[in-house]
N, CA, C and O atoms as a Tripos MOL2 file, in Angstrom:
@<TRIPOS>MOLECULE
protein
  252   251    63     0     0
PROTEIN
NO_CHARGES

@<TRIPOS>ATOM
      1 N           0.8380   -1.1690    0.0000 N.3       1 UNK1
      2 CA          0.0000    0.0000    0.0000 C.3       1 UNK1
      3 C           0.8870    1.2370    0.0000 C.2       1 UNK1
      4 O           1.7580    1.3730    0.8590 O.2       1 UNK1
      5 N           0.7220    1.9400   -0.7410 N.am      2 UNK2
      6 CA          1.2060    3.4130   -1.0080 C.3       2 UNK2
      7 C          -0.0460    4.5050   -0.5080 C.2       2 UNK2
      8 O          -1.2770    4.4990   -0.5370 O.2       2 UNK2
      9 N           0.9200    5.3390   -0.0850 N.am      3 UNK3
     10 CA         -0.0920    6.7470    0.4440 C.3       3 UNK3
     11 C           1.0240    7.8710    0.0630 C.2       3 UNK3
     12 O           2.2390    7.7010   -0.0310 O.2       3 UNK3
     13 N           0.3590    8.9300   -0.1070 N.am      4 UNK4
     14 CA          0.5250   10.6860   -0.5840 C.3       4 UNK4
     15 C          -0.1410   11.5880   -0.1640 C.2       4 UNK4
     16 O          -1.3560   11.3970   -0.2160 O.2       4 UNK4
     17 N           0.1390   12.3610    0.1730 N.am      5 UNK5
     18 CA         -0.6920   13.8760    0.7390 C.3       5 UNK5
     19 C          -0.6610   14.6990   -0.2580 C.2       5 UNK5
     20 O           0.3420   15.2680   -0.6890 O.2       5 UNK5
     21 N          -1.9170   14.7980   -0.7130 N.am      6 UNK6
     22 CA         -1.7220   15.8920   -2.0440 C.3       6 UNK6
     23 C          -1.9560   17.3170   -1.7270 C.2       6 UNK6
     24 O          -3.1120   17.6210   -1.4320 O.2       6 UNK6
     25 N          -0.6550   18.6540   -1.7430 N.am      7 UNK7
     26 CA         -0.0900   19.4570   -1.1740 C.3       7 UNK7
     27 C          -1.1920   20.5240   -1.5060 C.2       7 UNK7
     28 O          -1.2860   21.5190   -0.7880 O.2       7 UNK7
     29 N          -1.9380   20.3580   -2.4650 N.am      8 UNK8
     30 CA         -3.0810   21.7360   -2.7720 C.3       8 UNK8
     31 C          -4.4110   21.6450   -1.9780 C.2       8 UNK8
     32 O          -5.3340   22.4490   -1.8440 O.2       8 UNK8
     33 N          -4.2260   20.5610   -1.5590 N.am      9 UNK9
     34 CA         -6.1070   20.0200   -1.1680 C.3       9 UNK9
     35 C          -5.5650   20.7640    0.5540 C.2       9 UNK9
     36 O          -5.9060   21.7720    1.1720 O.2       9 UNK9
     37 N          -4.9690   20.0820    0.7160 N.am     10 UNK10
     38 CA         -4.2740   19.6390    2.6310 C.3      10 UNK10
     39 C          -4.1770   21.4610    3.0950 C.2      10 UNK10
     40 O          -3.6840   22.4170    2.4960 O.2      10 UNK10
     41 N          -4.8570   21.3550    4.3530 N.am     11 UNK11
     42 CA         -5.1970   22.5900    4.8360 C.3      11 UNK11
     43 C          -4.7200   22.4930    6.4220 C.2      11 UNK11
     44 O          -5.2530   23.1240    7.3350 O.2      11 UNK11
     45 N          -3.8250   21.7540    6.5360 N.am     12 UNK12
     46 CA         -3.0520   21.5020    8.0590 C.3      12 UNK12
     47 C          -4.1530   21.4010    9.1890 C.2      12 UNK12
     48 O          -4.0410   22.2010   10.1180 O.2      12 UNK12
     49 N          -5.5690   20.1960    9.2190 N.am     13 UNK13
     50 CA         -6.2900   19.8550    9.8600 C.3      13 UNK13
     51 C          -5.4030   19.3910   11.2320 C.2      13 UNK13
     52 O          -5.7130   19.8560   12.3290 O.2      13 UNK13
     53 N          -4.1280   18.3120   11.0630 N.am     14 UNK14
     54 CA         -3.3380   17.9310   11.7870 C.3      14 UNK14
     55 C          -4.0510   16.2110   12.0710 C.2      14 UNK14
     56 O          -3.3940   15.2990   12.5720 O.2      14 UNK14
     57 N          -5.1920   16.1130   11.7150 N.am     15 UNK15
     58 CA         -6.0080   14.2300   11.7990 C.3      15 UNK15
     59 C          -4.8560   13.6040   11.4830 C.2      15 UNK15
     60 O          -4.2590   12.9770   12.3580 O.2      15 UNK15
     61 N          -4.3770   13.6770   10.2030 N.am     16 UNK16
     62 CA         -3.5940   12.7350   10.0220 C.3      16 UNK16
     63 C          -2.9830   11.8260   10.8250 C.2      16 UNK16
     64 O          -3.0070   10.6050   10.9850 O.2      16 UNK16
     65 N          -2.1070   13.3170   11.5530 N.am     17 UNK17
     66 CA         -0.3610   12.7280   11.9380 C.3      17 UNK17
     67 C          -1.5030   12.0600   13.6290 C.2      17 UNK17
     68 O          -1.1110   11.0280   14.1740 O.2      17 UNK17
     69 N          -2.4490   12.5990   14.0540 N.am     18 UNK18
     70 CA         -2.6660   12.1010   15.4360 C.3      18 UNK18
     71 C          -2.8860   10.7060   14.7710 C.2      18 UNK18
     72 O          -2.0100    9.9310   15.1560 O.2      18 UNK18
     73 N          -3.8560   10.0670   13.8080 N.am     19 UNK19
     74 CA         -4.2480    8.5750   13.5100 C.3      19 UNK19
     75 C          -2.9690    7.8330   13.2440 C.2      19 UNK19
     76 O          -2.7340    6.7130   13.6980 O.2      19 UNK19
     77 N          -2.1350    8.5470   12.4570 N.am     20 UNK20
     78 CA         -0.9720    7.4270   11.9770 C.3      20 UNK20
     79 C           0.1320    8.5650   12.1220 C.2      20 UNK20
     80 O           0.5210    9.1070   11.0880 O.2      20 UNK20
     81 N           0.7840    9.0490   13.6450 N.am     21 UNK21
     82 CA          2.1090    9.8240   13.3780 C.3      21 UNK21
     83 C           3.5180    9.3740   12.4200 C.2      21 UNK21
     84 O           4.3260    9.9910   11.7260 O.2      21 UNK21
     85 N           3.2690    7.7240   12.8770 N.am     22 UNK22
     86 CA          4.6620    7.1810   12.0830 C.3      22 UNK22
     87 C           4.2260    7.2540   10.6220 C.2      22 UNK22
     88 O           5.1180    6.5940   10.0880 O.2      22 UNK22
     89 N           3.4190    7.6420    9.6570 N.am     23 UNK23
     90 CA          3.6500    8.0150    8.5280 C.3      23 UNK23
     91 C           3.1960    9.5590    7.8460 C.2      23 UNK23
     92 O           3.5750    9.9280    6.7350 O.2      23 UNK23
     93 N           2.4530   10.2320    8.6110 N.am     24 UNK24
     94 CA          2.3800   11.2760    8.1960 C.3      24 UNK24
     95 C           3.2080   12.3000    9.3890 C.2      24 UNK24
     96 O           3.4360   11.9730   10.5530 O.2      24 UNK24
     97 N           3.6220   13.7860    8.6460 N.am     25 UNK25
     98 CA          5.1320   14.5390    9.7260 C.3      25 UNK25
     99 C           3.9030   16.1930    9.0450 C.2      25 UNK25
    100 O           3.2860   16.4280    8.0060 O.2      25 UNK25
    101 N           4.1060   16.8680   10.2650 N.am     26 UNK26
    102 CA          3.8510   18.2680    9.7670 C.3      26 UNK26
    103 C           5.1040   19.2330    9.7160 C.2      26 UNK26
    104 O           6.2610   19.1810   10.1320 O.2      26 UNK26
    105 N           4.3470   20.1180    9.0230 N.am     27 UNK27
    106 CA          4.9230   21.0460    8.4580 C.3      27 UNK27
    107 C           5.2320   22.3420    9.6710 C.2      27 UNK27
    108 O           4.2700   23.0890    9.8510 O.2      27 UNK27
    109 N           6.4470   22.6230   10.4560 N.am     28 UNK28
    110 CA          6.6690   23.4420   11.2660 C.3      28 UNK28
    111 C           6.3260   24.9450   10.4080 C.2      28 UNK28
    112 O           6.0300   25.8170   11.2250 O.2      28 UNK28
    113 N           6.3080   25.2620    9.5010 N.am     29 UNK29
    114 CA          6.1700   26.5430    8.6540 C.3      29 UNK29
    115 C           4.4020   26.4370    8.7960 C.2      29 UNK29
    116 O           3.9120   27.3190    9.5020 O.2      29 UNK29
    117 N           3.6120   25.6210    8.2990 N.am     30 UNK30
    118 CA          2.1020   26.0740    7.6720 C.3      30 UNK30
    119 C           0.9990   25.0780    8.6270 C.2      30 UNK30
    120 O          -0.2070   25.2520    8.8020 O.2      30 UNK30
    121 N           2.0340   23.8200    9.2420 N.am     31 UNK31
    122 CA          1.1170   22.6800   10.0000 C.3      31 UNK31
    123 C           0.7580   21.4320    8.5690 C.2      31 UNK31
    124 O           0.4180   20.2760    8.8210 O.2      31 UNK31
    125 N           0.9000   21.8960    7.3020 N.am     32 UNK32
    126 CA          0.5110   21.2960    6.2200 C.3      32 UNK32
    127 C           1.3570   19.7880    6.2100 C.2      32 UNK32
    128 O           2.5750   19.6750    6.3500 O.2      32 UNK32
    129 N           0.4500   18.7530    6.0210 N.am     33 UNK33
    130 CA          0.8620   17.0540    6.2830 C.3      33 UNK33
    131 C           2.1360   16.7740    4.8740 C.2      33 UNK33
    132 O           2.0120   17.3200    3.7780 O.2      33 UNK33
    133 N           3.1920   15.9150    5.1990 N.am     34 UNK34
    134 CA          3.3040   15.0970    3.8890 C.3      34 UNK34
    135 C           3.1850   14.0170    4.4050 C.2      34 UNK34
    136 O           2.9410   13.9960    5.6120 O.2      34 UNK34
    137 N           3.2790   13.1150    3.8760 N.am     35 UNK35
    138 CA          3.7310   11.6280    3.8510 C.3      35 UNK35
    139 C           5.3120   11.0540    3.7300 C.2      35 UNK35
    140 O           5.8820   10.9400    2.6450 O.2      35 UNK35
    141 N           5.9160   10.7160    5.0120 N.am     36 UNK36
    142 CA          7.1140   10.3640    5.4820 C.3      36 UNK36
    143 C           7.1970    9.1480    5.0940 C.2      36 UNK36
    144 O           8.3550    8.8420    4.8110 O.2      36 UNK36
    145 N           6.5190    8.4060    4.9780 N.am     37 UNK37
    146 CA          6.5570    7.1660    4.5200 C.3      37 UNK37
    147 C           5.5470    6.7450    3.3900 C.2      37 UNK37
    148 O           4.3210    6.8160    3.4790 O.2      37 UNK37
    149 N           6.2100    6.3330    2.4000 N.am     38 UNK38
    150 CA          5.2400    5.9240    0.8960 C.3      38 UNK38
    151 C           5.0240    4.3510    0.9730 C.2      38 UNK38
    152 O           3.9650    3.9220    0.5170 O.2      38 UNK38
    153 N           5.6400    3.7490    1.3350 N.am     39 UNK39
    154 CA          5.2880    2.4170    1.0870 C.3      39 UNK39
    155 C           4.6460    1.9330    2.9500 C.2      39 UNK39
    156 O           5.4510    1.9120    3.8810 O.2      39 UNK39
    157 N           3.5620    1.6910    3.0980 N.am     40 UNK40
    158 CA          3.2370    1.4870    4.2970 C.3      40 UNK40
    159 C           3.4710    0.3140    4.8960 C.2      40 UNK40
    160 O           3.0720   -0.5310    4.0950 O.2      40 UNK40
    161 N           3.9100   -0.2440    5.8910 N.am     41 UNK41
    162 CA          3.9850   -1.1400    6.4650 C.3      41 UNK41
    163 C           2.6730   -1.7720    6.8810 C.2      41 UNK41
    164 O           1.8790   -1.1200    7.5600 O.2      41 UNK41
    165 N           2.3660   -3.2280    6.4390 N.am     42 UNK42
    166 CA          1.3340   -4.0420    6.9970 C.3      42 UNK42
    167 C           0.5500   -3.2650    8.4910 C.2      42 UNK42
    168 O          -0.5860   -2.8010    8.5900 O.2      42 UNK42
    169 N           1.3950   -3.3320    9.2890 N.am     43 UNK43
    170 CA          0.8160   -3.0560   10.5250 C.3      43 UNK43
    171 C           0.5680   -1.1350   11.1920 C.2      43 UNK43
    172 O           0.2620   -0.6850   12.2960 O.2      43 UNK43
    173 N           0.8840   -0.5050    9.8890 N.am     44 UNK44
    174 CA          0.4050    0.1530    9.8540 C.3      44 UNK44
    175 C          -1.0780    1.2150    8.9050 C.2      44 UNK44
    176 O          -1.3950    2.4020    8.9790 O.2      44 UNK44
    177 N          -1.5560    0.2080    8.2120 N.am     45 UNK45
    178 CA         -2.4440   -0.0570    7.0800 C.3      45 UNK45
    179 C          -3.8730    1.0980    7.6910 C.2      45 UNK45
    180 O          -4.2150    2.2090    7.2880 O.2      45 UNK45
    181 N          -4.3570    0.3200    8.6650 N.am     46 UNK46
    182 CA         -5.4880    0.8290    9.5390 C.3      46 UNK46
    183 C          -5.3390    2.0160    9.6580 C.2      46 UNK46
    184 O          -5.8920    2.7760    8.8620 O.2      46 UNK46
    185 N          -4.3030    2.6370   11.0080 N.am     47 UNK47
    186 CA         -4.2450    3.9550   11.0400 C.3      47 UNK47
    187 C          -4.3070    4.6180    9.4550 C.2      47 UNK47
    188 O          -5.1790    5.3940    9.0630 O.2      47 UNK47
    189 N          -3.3820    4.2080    8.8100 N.am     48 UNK48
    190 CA         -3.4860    5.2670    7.2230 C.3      48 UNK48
    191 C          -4.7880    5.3000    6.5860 C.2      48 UNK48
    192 O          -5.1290    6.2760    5.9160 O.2      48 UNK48
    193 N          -5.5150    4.3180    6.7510 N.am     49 UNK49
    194 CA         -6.6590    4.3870    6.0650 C.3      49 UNK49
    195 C          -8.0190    5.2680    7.0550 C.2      49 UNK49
    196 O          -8.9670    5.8100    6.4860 O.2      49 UNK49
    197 N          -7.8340    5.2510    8.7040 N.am     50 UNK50
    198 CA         -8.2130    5.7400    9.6780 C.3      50 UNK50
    199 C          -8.1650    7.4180    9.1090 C.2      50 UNK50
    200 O          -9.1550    8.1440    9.0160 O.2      50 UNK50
    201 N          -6.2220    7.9380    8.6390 N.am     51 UNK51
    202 CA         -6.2210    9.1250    8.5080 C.3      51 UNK51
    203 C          -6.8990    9.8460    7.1430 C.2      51 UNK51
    204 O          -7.0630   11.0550    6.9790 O.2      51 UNK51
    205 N          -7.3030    8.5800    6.0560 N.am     52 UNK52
    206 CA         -7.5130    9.0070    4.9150 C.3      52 UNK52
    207 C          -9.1840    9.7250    5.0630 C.2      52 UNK52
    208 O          -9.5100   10.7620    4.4850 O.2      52 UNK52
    209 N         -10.0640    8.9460    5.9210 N.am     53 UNK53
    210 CA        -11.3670    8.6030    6.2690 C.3      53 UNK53
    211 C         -11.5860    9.8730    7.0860 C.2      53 UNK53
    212 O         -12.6460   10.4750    6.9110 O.2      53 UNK53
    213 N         -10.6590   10.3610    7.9960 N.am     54 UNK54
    214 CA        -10.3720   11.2130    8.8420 C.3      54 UNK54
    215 C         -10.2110   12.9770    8.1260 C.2      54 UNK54
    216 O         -10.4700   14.0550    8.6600 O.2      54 UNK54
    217 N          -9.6740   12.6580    6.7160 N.am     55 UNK55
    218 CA         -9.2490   14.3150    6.3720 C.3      55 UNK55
    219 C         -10.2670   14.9130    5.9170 C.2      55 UNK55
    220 O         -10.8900   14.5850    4.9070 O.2      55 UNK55
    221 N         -10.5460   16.0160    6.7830 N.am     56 UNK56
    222 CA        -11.9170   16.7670    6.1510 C.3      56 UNK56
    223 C         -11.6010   17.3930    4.2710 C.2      56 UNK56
    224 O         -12.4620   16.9170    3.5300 O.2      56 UNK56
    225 N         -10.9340   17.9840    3.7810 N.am     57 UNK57
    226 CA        -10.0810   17.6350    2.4380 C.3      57 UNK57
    227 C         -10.3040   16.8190    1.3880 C.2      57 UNK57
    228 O         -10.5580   17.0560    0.2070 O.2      57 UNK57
    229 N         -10.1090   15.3840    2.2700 N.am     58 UNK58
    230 CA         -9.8310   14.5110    1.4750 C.3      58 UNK58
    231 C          -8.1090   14.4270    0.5770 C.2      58 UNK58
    232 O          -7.8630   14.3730   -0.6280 O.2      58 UNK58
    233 N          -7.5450   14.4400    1.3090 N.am     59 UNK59
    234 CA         -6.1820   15.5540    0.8850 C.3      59 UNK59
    235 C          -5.1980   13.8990    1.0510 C.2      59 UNK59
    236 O          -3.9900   14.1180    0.9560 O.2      59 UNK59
    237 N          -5.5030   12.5630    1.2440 N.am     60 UNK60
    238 CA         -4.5720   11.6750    1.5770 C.3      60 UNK60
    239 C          -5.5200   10.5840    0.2060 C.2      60 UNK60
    240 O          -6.6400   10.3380   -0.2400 O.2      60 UNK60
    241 N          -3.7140   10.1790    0.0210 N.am     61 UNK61
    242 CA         -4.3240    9.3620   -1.7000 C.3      61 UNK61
    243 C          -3.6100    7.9170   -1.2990 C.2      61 UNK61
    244 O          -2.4480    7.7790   -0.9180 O.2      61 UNK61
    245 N          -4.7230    6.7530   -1.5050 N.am     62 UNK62
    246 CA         -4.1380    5.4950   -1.0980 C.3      62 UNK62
    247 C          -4.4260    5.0930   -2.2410 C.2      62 UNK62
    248 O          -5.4310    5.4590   -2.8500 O.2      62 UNK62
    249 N          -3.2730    4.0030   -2.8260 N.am     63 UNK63
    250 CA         -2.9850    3.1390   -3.8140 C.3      63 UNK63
    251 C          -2.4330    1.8670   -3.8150 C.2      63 UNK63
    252 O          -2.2660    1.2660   -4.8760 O.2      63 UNK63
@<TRIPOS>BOND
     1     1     2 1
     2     2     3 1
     3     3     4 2
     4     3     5 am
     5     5     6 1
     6     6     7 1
     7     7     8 2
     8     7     9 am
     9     9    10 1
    10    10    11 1
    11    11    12 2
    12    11    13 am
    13    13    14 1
    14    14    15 1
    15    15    16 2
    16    15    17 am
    17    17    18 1
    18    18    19 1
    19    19    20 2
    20    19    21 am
    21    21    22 1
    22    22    23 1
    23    23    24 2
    24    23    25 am
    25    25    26 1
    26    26    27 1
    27    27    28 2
    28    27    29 am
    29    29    30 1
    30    30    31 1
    31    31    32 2
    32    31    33 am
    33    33    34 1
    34    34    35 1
    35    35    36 2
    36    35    37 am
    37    37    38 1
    38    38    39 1
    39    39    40 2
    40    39    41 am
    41    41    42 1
    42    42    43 1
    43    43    44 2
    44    43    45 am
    45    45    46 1
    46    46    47 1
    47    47    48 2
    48    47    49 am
    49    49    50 1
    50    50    51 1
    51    51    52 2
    52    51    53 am
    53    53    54 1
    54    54    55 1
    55    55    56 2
    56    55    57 am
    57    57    58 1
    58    58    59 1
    59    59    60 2
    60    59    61 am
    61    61    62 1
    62    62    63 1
    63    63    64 2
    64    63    65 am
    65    65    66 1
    66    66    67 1
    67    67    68 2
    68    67    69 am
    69    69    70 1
    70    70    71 1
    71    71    72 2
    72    71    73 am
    73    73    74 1
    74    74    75 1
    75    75    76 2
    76    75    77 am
    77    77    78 1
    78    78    79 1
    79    79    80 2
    80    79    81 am
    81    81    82 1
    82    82    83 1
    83    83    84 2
    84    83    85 am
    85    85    86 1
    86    86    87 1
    87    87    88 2
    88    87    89 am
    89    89    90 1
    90    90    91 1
    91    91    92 2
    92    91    93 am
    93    93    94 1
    94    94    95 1
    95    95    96 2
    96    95    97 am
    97    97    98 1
    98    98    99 1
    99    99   100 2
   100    99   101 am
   101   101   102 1
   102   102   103 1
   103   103   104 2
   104   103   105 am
   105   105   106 1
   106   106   107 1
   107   107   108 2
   108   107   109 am
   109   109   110 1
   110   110   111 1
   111   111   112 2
   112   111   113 am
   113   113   114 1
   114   114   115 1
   115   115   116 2
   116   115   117 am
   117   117   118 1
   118   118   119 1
   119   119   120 2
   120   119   121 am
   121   121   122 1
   122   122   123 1
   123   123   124 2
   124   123   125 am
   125   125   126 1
   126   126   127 1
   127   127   128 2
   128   127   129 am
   129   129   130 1
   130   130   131 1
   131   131   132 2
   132   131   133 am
   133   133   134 1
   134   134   135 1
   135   135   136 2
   136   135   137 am
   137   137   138 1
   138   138   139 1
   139   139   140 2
   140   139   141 am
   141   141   142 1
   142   142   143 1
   143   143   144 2
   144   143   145 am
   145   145   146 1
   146   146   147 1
   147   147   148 2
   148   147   149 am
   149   149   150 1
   150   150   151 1
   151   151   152 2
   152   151   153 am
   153   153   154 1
   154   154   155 1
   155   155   156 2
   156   155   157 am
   157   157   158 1
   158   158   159 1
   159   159   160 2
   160   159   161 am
   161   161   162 1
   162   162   163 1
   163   163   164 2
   164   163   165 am
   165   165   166 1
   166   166   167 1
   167   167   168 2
   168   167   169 am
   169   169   170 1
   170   170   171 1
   171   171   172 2
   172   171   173 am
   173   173   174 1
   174   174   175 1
   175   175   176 2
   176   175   177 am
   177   177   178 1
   178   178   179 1
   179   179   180 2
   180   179   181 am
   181   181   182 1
   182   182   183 1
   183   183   184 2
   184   183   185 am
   185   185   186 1
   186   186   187 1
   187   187   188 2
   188   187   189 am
   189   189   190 1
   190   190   191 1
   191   191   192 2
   192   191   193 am
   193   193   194 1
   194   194   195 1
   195   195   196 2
   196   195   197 am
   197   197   198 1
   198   198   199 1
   199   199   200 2
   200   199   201 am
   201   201   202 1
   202   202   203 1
   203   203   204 2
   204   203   205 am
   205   205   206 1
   206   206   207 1
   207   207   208 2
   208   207   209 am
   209   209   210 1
   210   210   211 1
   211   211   212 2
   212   211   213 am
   213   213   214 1
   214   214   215 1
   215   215   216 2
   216   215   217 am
   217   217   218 1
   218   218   219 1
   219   219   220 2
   220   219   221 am
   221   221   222 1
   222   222   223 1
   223   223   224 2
   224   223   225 am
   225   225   226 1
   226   226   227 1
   227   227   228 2
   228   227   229 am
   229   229   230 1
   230   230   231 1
   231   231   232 2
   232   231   233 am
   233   233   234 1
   234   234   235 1
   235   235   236 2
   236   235   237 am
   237   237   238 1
   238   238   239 1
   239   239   240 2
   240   239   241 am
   241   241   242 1
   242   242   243 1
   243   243   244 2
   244   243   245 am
   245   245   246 1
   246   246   247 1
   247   247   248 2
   248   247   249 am
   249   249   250 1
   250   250   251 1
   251   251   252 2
@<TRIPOS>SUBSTRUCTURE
     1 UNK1         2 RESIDUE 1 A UNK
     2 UNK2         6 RESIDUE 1 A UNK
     3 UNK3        10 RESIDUE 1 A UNK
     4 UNK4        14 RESIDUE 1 A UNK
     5 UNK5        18 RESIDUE 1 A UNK
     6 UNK6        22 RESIDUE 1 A UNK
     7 UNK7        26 RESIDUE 1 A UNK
     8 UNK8        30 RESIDUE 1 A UNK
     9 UNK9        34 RESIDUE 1 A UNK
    10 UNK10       38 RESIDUE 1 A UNK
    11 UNK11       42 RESIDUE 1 A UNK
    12 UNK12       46 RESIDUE 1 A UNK
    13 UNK13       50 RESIDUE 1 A UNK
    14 UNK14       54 RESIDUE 1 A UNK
    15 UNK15       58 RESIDUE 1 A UNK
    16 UNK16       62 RESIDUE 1 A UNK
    17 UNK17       66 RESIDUE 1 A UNK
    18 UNK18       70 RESIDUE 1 A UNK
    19 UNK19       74 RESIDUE 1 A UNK
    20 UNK20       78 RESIDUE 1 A UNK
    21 UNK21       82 RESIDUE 1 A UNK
    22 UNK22       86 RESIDUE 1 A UNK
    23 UNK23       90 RESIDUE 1 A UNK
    24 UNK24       94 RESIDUE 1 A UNK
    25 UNK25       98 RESIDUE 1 A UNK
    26 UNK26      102 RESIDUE 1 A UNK
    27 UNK27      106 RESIDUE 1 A UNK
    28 UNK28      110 RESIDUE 1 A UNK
    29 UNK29      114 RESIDUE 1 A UNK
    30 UNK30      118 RESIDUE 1 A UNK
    31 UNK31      122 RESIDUE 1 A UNK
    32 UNK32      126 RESIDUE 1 A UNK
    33 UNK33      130 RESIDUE 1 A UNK
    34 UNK34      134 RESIDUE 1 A UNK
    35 UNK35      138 RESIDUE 1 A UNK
    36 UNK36      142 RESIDUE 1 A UNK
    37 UNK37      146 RESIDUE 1 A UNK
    38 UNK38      150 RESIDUE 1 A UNK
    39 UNK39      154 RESIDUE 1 A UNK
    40 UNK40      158 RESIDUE 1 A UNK
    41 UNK41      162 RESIDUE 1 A UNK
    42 UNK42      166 RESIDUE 1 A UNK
    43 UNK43      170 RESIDUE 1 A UNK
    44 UNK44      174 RESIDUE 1 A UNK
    45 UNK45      178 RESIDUE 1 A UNK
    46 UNK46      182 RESIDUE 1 A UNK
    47 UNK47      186 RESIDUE 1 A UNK
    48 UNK48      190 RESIDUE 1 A UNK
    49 UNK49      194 RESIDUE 1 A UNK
    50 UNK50      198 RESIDUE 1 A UNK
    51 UNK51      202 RESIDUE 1 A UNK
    52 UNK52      206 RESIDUE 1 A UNK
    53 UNK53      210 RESIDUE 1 A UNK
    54 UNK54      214 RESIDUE 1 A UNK
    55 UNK55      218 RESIDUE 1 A UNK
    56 UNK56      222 RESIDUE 1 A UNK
    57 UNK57      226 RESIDUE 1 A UNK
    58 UNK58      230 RESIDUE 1 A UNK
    59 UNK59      234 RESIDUE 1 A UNK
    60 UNK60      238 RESIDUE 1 A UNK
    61 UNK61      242 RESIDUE 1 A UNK
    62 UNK62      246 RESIDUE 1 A UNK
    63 UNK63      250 RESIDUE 1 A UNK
């Protein structure tokens, strides 16, 4: 599973990083999410999909 934060949508809600910190990191300048990790680890699947379900946006892209 792959995930991305797509940088135009993402409005630094901050959901993300609380559901899954170990793959999404904010932005000390704007609060705005990326994705620290692209290839997700099995056991972290849930939370990412938790944070995708979670972004008011819709700003997190799973593949």
């Amino acid at each position: 599973m792959k995930v991305r934060v797509d940088p135009d949508r993402c409005q630094g809600h901050t959901l993300c990083a609380m559901a899954a910190p170990e793959v999404f990191e904010l932005s000390d300048i704007d609060g705005h999410a990326t994705a620290i990790v692209e290839d997700v680890p099995a056991h972290l699947e849930e939370n990412v999909h938790e944070a995708a379900r979670s972004c008011p946006e819709q700003a997190i892209e799973i593949s």
